[in-house]
C-alpha positions in Angstrom: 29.5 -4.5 -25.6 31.4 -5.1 -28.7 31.6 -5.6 -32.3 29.8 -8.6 -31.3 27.0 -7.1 -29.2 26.4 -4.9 -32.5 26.0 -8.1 -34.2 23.4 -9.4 -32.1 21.8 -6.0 -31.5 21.4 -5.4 -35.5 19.6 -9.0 -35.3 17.9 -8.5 -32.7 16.3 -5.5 -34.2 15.8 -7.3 -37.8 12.2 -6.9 -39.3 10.8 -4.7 -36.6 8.7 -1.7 -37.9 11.3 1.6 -38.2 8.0 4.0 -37.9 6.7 2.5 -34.6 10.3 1.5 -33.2 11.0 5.4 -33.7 7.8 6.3 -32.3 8.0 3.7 -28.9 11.9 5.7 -28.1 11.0 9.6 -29.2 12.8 9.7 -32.3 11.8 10.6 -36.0 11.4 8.3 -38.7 12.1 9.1 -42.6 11.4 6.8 -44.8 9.1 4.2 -46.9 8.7 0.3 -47.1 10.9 -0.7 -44.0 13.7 1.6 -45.3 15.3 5.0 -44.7 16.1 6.6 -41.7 15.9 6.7 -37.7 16.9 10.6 -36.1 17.4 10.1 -32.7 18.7 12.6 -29.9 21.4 11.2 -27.7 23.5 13.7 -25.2 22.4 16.7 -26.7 23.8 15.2 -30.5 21.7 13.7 -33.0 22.1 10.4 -34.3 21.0 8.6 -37.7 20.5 5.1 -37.7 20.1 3.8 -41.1 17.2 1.5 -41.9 17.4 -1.5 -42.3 21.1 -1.9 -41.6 21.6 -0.2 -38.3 24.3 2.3 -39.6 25.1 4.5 -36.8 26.1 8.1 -37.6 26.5 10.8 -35.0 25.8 14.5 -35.5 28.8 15.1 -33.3 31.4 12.4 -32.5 31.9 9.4 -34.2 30.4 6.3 -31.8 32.1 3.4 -31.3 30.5 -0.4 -31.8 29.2 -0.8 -28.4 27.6 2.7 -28.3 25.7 1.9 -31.7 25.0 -1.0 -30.4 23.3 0.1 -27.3 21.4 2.4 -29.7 20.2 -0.5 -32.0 18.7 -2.6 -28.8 17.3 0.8 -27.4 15.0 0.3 -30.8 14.3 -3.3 -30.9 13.7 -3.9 -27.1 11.7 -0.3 -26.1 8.2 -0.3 -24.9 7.7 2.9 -25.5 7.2 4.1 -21.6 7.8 7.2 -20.8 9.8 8.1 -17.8 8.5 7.8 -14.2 10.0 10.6 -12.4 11.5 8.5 -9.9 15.1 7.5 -9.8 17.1 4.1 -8.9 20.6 3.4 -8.7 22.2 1.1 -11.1 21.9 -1.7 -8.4 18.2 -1.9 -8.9 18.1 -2.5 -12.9 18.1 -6.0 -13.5 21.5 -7.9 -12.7 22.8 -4.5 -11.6 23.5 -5.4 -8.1 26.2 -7.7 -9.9 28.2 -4.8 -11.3 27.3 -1.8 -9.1 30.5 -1.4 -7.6 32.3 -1.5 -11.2 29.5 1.1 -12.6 30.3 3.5 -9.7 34.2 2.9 -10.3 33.9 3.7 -13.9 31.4 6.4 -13.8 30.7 8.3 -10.4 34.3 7.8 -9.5 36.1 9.3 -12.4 33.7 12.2 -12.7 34.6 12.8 -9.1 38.5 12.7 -9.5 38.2 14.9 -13.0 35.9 17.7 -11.4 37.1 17.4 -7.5 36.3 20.6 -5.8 35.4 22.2 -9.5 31.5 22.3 -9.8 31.2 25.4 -11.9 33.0 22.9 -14.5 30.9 20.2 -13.3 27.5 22.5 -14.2 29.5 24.1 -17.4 30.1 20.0 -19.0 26.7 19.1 -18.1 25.6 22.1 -20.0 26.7 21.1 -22.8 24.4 17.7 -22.9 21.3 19.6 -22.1 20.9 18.8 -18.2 19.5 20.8 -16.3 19.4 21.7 -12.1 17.7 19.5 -10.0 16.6 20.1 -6.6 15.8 17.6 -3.3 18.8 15.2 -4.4 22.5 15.5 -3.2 24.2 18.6 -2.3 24.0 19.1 -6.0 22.3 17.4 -8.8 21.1 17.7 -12.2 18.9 15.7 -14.6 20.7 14.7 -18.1 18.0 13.9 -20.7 20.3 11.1 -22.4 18.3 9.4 -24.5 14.5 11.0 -25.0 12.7 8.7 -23.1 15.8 7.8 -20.7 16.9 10.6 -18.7 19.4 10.2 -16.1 20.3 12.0 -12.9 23.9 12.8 -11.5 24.1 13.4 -8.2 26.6 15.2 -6.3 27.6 15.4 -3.0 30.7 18.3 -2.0 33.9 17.0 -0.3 35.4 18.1 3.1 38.1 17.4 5.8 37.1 13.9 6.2 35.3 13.1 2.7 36.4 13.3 -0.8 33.7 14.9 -3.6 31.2 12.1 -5.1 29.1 11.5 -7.5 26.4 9.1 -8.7 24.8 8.2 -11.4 21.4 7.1 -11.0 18.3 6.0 -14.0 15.0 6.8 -14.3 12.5 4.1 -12.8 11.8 2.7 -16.5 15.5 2.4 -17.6 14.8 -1.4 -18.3 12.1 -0.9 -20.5 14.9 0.8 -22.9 17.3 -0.5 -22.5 19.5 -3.6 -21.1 21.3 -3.6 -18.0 24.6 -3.8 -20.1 22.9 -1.1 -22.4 22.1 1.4 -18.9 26.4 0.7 -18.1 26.7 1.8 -21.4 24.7 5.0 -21.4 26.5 5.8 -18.1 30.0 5.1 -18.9 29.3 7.3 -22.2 27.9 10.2 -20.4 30.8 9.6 -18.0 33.3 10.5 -21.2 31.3 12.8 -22.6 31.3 15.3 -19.5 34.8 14.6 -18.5 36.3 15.6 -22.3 
C-alpha cells in the first residue's frame, strides 16, 4: 500500500456515517454532522482519524501512508463482526495463498532471526502491545489484540539441533470482514516492526 492506496482508501470511505463506521470496528466517535473525530486503538496506541478527511494521527509513532491507509479501509469496508475465536493462517484470507510465502518471509521470519533463542524478549515486546499468553497453540504463543475487533495470534515454536526458532503469524477467522488481504499483510508486517523495535 502507498500514497496511492491512501488515496483510494480516503475515497473509498467518502460519505459513510463516522458514528456507525466507529461503532461496526470498536472505536469512539466525537463529533456532529459527518464531522469530527474517529479514536481508535491500534497496538496498544491510540489513533485519531479526522472526519471527513481521513487524517491519521497516532498516540505513539507517527504512521506512514500505507498504515493510515489500512486504517481508513478498516472503516469503510468493516461489518462490524466480532472475532470468532478461531485462527487461520494468512493463506486462507482471500488471495492469501498468493503471498503466503512473502508474508511469512517478512513477518514470522524476521521476528524469528531478531528474538532467536530469546523468548523472555519475545514475551517482554509483546507486552508492550497488550498480548497476552495463549495456550493449545505452538510451543509458545500469545494473542495480540491489534485492532479491537482484529486480534491476531503469534505462534512460536523453540529451535534445536536440527531446527531453527519459528514463528507465525496467524488472524482471527473474521480478518476479511475488516480488513483486505493487502490490509491483514499490513497489520502483520506492522506488528512485525513494532515488536522487533
Amino acid at each position: 500500500m502507498s500514497d496511492g492506496a491512501l488515496r483510494a482508501a480516503r475515497e473509498r470511505a467518502a460519505g459513510l456515517d463516522p458514528e456507525s463506521a466507529a461503532a461496526a470496528v470498536g472505536a469512539m466517535y466525537r463529533g456532529t454532522g459527518g464531522q469530527g473525530e474517529i479514536e481508535v486503538a491500534f497496538l496498544a496506541s491510540s489513533v485519531t482519524l479526522t472526519v471527513p478527511a481521513f487524517e491519521c494521527r497516532s498516540s505513539e509513532t507517527p504512521l506512514p501512508s500505507h498504515v493510515c491507509a489500512l486504517l481508513v479501509y478498516h472503516l469503510a469496508i468493516s461489518d462490524g463482526s466480532r472475532p470468532a475465536g478461531r485462527w487461520i493462517s494468512f493463506a486462507e484470507l482471500p488471495d492469501g495463498g498468493f503471498y503466503a510465502t512473502a508474508f511469512r518471509g517478512y513477518t514470522g521470519a524476521v521476528i524469528a532471526r531478531r528474538f532467536g533463542a530469546d523468548t523472555g524478549a519475545l514475551g517482554e515486546a509483546l507486552a508492550q502491545v497488550n498480548a497476552e499468553p495463549a495456550k493449545g497453540m505452538a510451543d509458545r504463543a500469545w494473542k495480540v489484540p491489534a485492532l479491537p475487533r482484529v486480534p491476531m495470534a503469534l505462534l512460536w515454536w523453540d529451535g534445536d539441533d536440527e531446527f531453527e526458532p519459528r514463528a507465525e503469524l496467524l488472524f482471527d477467522a473474521t480478518a476479511s470482514h475488516h480488513l483486505t488481504t493487502d490490509g491483514c499483510a499490513v497489520l502483520g508486517s506492522w506488528l512485525t516492526a513494532t515488536i522487533c523495535r
